[in-house]
Backbone and ligand atoms as CSV (ligand in chain L), in Angstrom:
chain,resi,resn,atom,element,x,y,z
A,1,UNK,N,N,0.827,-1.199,0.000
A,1,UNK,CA,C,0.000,0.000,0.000
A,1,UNK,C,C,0.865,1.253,0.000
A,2,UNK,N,N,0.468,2.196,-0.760
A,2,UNK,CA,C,1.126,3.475,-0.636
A,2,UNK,C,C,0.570,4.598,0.181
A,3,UNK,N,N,1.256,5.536,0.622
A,3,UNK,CA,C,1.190,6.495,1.041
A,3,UNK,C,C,2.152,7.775,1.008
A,4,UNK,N,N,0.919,8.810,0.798
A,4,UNK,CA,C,1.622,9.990,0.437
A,4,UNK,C,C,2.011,11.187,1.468
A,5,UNK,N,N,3.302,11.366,1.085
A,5,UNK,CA,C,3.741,12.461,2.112
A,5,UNK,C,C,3.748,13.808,1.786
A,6,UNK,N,N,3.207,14.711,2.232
A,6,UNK,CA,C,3.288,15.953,1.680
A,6,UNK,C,C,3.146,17.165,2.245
A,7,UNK,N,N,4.720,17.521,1.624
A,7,UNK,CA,C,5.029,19.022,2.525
A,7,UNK,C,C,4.993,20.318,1.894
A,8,UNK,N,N,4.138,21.222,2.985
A,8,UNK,CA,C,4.211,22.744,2.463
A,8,UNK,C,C,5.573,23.417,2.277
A,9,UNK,N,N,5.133,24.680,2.646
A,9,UNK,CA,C,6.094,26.076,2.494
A,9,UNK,C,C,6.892,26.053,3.134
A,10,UNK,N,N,8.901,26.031,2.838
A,10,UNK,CA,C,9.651,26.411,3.472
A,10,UNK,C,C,9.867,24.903,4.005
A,11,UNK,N,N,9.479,23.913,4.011
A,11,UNK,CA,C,9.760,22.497,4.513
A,11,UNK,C,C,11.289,22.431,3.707
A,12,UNK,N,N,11.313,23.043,2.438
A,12,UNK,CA,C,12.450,22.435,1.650
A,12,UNK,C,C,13.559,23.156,2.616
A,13,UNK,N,N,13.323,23.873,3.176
A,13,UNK,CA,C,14.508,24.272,3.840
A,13,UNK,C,C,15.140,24.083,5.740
A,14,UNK,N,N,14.039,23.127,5.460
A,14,UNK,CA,C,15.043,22.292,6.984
A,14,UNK,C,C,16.326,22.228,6.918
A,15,UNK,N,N,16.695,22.110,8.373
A,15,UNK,CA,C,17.984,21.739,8.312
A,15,UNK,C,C,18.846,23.253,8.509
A,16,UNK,N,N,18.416,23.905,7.886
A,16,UNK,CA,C,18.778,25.498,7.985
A,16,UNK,C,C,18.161,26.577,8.425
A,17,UNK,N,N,16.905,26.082,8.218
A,17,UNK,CA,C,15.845,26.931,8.766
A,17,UNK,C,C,15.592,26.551,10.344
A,18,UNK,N,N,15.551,27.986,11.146
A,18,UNK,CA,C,15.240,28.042,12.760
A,18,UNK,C,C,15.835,26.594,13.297
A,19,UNK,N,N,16.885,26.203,13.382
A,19,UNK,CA,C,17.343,24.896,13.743
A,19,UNK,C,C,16.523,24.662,15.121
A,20,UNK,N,N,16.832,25.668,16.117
A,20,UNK,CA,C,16.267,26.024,16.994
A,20,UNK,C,C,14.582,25.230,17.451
A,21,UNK,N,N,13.926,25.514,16.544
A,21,UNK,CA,C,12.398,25.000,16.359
A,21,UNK,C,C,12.319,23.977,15.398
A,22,UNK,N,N,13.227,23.854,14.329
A,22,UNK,CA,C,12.500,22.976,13.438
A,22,UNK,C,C,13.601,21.370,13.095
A,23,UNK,N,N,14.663,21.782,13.999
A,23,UNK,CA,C,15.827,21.045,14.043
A,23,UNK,C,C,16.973,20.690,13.256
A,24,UNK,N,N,17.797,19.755,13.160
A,24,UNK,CA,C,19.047,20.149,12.635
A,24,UNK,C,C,18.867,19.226,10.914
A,25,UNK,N,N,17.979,18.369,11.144
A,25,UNK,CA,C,16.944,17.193,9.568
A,25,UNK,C,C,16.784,18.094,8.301
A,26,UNK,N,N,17.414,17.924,7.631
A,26,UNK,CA,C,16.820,18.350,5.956
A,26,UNK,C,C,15.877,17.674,5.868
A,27,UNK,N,N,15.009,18.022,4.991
A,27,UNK,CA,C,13.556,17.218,3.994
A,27,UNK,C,C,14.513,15.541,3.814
A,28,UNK,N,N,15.758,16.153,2.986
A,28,UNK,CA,C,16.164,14.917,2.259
A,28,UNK,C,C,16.052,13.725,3.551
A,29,UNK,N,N,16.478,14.196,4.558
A,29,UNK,CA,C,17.397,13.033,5.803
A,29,UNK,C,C,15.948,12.619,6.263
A,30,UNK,N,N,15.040,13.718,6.214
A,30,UNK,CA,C,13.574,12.718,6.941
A,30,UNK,C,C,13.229,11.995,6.419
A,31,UNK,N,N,13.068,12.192,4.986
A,31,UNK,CA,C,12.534,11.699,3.913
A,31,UNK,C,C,12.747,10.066,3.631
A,32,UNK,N,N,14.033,10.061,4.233
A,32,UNK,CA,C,14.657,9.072,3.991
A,32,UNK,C,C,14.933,7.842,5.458
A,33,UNK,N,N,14.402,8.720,6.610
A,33,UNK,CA,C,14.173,7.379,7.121
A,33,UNK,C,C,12.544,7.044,7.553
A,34,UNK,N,N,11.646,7.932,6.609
A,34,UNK,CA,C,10.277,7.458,6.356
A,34,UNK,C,C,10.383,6.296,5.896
A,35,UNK,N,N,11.151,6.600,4.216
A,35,UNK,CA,C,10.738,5.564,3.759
A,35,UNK,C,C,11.488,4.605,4.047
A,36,UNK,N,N,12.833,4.245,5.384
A,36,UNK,CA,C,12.836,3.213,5.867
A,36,UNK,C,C,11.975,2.300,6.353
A,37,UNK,N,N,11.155,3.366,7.245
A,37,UNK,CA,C,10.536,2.476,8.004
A,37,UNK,C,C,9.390,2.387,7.397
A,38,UNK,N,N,8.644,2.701,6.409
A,38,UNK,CA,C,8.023,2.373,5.222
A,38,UNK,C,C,8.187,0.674,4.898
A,39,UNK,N,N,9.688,0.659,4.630
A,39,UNK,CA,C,9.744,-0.999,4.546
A,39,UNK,C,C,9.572,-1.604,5.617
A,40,UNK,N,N,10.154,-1.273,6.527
A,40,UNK,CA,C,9.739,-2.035,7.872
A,40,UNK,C,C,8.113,-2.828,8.144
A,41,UNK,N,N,6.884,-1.085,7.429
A,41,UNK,CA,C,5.767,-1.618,7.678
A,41,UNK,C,C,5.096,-2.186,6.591
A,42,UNK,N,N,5.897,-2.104,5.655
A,42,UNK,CA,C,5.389,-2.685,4.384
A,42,UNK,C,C,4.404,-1.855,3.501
A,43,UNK,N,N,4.970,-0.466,3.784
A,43,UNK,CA,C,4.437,0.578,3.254
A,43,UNK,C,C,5.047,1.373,1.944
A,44,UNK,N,N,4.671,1.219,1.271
A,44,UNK,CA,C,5.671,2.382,0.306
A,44,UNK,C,C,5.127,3.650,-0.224
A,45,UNK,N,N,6.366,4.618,-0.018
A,45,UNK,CA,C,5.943,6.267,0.642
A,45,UNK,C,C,6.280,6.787,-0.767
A,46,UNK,N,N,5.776,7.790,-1.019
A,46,UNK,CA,C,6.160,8.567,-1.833
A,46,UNK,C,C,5.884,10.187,-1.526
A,47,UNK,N,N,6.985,11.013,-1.626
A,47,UNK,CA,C,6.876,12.400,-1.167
A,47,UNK,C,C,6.551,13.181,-1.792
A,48,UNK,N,N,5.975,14.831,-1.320
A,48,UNK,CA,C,6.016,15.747,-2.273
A,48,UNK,C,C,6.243,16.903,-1.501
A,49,UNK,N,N,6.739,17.769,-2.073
A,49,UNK,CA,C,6.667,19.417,-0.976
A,49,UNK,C,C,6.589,20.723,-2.166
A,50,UNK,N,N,5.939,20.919,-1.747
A,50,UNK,CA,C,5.904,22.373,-2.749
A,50,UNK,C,C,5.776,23.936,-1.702
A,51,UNK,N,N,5.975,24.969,-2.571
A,51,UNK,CA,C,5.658,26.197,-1.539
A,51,UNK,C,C,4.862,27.036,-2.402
A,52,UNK,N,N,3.626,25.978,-2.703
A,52,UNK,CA,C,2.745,27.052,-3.584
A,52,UNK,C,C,1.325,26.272,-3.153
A,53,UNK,N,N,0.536,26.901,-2.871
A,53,UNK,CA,C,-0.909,26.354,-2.130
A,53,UNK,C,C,-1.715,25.738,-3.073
A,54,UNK,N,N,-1.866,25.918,-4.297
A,54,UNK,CA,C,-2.328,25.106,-5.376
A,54,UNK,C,C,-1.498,23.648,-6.544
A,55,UNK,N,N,-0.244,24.174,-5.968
A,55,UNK,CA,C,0.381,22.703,-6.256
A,55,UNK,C,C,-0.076,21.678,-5.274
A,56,UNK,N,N,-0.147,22.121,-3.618
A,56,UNK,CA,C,-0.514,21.315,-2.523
A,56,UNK,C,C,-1.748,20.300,-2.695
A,57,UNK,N,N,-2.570,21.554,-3.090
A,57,UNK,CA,C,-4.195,21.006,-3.332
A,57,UNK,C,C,-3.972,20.065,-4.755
A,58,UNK,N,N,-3.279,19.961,-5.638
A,58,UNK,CA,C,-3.267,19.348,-6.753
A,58,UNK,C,C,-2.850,18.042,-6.148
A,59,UNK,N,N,-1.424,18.044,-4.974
A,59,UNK,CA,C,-0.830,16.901,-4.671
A,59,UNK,C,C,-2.117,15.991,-3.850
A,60,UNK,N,N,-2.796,16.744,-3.022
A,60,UNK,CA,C,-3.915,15.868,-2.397
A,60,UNK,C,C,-4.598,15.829,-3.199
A,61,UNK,N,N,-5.235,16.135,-4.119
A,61,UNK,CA,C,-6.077,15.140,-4.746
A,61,UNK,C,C,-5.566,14.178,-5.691
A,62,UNK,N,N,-4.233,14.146,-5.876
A,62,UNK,CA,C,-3.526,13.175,-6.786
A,62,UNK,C,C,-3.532,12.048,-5.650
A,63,UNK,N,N,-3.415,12.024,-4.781
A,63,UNK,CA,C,-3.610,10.875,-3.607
A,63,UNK,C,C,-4.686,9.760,-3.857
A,64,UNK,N,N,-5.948,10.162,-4.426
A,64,UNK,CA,C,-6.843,9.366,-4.876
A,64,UNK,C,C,-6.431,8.580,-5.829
A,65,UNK,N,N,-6.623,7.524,-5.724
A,65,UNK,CA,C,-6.438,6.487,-6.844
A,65,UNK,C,C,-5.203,5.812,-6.366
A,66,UNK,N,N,-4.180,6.287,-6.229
A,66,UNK,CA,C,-2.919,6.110,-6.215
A,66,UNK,C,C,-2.348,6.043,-4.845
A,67,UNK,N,N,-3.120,6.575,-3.858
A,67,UNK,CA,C,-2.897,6.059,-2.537
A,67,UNK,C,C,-3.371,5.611,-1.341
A,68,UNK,N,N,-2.945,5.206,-0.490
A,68,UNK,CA,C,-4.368,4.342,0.689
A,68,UNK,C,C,-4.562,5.609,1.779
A,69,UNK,N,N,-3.144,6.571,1.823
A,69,UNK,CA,C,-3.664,7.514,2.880
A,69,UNK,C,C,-2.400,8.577,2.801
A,70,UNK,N,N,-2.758,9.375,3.729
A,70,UNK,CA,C,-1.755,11.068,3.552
A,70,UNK,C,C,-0.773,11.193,4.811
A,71,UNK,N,N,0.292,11.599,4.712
A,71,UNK,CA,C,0.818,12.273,6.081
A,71,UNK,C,C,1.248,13.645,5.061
A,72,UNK,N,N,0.282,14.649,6.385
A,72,UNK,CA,C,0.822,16.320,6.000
A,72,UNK,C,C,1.162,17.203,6.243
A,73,UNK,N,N,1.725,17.741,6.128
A,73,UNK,CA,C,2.418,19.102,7.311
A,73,UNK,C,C,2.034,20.084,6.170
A,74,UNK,N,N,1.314,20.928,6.298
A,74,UNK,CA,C,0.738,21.882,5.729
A,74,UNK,C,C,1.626,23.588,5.939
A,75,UNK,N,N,2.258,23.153,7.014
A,75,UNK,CA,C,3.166,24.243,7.392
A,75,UNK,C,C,2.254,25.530,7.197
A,76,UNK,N,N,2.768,26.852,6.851
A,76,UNK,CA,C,2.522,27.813,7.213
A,76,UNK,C,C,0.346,27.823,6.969
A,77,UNK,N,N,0.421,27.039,5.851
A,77,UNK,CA,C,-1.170,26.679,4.915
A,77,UNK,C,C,-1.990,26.294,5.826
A,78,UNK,N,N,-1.501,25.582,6.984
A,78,UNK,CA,C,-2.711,24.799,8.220
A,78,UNK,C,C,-3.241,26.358,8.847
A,79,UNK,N,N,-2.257,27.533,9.110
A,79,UNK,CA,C,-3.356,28.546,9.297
A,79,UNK,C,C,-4.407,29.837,8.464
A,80,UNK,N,N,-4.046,28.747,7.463
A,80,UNK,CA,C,-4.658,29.765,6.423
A,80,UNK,C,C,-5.652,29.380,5.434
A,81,UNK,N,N,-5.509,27.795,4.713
A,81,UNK,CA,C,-5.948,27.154,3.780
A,81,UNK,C,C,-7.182,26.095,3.683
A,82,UNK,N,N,-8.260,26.967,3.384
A,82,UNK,CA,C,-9.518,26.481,3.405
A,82,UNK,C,C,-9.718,25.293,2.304
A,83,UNK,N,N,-8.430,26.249,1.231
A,83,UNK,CA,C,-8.513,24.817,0.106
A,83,UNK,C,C,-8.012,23.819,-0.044
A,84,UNK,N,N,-6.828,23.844,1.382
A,84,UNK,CA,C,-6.513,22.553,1.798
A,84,UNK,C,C,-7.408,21.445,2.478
A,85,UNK,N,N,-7.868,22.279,3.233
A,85,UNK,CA,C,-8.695,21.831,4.061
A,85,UNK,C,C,-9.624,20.786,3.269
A,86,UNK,N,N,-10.473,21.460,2.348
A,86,UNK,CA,C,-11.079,21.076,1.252
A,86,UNK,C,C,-11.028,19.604,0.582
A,87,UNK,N,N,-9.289,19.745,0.169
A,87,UNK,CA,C,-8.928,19.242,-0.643
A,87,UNK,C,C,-9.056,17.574,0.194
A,88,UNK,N,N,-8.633,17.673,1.170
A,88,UNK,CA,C,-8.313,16.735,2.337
A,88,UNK,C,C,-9.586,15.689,2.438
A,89,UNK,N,N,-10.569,16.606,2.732
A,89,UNK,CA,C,-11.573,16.199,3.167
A,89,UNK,C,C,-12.513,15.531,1.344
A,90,UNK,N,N,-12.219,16.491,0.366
A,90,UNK,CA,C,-12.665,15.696,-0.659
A,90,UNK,C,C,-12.457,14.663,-1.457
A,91,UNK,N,N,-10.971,14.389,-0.637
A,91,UNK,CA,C,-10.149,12.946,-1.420
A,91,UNK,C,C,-10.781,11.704,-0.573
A,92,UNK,N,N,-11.006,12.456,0.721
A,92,UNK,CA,C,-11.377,11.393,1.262
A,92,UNK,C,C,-10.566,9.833,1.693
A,93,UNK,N,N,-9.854,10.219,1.844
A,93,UNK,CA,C,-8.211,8.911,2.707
A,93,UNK,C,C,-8.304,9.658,4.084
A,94,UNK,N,N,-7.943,8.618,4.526
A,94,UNK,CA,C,-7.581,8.672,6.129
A,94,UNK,C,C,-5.822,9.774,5.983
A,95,UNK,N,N,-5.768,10.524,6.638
A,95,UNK,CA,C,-4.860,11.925,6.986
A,95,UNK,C,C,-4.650,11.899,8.268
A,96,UNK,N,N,-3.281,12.343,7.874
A,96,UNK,CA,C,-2.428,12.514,9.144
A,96,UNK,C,C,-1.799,13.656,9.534
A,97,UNK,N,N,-2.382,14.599,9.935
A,97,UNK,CA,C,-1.529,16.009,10.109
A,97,UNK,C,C,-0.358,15.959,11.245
A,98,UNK,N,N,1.030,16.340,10.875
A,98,UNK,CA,C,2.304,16.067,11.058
A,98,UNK,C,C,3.103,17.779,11.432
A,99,UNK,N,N,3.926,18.612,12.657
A,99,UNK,CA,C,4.138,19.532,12.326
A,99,UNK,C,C,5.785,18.924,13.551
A,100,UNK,N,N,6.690,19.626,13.143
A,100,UNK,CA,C,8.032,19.358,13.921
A,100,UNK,C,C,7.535,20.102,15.392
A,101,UNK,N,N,7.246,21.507,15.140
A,101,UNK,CA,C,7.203,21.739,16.362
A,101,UNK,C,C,5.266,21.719,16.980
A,102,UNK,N,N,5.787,22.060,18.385
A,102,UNK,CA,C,4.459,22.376,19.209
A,102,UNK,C,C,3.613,23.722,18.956
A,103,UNK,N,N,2.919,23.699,17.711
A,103,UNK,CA,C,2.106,24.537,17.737
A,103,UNK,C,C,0.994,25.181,18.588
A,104,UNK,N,N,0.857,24.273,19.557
A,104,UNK,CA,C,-0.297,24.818,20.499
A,104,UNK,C,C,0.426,26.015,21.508
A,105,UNK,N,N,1.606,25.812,21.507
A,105,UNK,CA,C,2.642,26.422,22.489
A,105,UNK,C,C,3.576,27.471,21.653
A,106,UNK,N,N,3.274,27.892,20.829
A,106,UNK,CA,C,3.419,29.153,19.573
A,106,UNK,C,C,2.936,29.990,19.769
A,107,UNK,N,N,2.801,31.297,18.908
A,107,UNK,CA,C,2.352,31.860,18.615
A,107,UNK,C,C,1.175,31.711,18.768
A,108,UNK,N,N,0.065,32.382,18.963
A,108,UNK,CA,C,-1.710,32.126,19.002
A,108,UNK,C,C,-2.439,31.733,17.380
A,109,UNK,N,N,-1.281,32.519,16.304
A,109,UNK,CA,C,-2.284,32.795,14.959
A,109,UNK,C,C,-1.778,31.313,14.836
A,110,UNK,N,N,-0.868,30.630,15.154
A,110,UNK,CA,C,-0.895,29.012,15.134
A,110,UNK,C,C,-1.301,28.171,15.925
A,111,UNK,N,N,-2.099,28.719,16.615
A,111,UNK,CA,C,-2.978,27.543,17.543
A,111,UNK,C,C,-4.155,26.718,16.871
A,112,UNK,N,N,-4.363,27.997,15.399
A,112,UNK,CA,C,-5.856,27.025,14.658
A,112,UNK,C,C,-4.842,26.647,13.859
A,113,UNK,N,N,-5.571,25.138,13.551
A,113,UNK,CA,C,-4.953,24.493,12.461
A,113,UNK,C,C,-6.623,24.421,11.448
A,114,UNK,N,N,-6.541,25.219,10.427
A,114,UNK,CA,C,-7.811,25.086,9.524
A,114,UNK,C,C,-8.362,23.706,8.759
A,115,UNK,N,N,-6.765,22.787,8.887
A,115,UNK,CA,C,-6.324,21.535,7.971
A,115,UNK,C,C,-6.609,20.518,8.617
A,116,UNK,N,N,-6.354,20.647,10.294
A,116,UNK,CA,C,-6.624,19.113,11.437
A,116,UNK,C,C,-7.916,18.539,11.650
A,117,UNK,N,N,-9.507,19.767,10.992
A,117,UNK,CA,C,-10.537,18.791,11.282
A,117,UNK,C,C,-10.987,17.701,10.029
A,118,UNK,N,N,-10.148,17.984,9.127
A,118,UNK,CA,C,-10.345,17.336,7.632
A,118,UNK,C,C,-9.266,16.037,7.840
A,119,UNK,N,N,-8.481,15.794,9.027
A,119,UNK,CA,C,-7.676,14.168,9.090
A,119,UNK,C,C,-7.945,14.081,10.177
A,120,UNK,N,N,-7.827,12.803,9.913
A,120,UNK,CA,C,-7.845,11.634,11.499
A,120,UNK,C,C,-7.306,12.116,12.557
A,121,UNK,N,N,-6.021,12.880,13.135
A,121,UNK,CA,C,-5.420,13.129,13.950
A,121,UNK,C,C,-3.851,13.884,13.793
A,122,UNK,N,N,-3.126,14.298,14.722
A,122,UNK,CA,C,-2.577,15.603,14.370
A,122,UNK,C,C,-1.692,15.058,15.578
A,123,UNK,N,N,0.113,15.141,14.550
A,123,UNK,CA,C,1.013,14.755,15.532
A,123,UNK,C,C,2.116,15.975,15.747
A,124,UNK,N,N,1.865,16.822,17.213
A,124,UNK,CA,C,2.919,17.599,16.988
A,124,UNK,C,C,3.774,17.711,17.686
A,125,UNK,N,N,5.096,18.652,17.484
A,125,UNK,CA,C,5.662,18.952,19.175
A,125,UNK,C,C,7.264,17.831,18.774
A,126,UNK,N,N,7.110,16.496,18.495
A,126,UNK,CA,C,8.333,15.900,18.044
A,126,UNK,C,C,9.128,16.115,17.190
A,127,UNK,N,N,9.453,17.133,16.645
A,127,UNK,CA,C,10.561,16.973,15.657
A,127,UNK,C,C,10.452,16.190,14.506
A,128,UNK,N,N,11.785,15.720,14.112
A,128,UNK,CA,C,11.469,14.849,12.590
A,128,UNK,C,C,10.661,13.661,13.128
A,129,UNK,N,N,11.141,13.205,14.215
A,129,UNK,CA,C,10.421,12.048,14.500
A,129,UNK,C,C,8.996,12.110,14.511
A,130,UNK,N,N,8.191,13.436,14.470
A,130,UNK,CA,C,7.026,13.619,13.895
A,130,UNK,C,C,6.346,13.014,12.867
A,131,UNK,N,N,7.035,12.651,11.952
A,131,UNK,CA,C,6.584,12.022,10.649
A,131,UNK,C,C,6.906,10.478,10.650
A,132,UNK,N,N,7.845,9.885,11.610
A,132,UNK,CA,C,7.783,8.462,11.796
A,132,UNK,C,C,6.601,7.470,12.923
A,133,UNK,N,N,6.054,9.048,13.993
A,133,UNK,CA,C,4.990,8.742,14.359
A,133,UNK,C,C,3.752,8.706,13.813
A,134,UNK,N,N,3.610,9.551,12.428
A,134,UNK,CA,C,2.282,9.576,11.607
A,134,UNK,C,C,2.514,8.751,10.567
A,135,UNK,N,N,3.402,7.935,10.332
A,135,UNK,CA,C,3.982,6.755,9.255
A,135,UNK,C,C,2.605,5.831,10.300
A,136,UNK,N,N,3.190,5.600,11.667
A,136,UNK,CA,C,3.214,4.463,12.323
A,136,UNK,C,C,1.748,4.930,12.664
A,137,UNK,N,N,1.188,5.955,12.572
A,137,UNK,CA,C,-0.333,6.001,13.233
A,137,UNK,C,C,-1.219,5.587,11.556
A,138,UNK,N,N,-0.534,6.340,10.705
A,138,UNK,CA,C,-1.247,5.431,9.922
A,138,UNK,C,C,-0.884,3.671,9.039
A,139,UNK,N,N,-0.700,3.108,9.378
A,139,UNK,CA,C,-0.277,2.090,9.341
A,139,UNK,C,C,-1.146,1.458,10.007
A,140,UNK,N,N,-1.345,1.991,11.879
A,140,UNK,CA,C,-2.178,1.489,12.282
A,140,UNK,C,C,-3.737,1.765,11.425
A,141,UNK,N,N,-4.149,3.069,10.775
A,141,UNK,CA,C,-5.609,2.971,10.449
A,141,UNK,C,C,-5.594,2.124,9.733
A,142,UNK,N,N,-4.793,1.885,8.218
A,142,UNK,CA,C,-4.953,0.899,7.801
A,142,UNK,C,C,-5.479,-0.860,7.725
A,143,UNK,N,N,-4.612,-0.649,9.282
A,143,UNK,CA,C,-4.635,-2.058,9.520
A,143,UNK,C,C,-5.699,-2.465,10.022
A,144,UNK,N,N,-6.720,-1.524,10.560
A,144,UNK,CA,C,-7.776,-1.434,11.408
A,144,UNK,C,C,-9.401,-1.652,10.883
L,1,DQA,C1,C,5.095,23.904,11.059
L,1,DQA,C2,C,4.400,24.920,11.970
L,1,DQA,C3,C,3.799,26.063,11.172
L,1,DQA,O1,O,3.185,26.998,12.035
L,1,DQA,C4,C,4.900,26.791,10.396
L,1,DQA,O2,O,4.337,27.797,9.586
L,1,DQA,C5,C,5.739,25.855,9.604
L,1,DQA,C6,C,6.134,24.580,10.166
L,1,DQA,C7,C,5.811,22.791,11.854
L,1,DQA,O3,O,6.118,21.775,11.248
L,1,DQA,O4,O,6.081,22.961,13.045
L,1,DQA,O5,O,6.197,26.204,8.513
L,1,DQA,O6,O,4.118,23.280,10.250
């Protein structure tokens, strides 16, 4: 079964960006022990990241057909993007909203996430390991 990973704005620049908050992981280095443990669960991942809000919405609905479910970090778009939101909810796969840091403990204009009532559940606050916990949460819906 596949599953799609997909990152917003400024994701491409982990690793350099706010090390501080978002840690010391490029896209490439996460990316890459997703899809380790991808094999582990017998999952195979395929990524995307863009920093344009209508490539995003194009990537979720390319998910249909072609995949069993989403992990997403919507980045700056979770407080803004209705047409993510949208998009999420009209593909209709089980979603996994994914963010490195603790958004609840941010800034306030990041306390709404517009994107988290359109997926299953919302992993934040861990770091890269953020995205090996929403590998493994969905894996479990799957299996379920
Ligand atoms: C983020 C949190 C967002 O508020 C921010 O705009 C990002 C990254 C995270 O992963 O912690 O770009 O999604």
């Amino acid at each position: 079964m596949k599953v799609l990973v997909i990152n917003g704005p400024n994701l491409n620049l982990l690793g350099k960006r706010e090390p501080g908050l978002y840690g010391h992981s490029t896209l490439e280095q996460i990316e890459a022990r997703v899809t380790a443990l991808g094999v582990e669960l017998g999952l195979e991942v395929d990524f995307v990241q863009s920093n344009s809000e209508g490539t995003l919405v194009d990537a979720v609905q390319s998910a249909a057909g072609r995949a069993a479910a989403i992990v997403i970090n919507p980045a700056a778009y979770t407080h803004t993007s209705v047409a993510l939101r949208d998009a999420i909810t009209a593909v209709g796969l089980p979603a996994v909203e994914v963010h490195l840091s603790n958004i609840l403990a941010r800034e306030e204009f990041r306390h709404t996430s517009l994107t988290a009532p359109s997926c299953r559940g919302v992993i934040a606050g861990f770091g890269a390991e953020g995205y090996l916990l929403a590998l493994r949460a969905v894996a479990s819906l799957l299996a379920s």
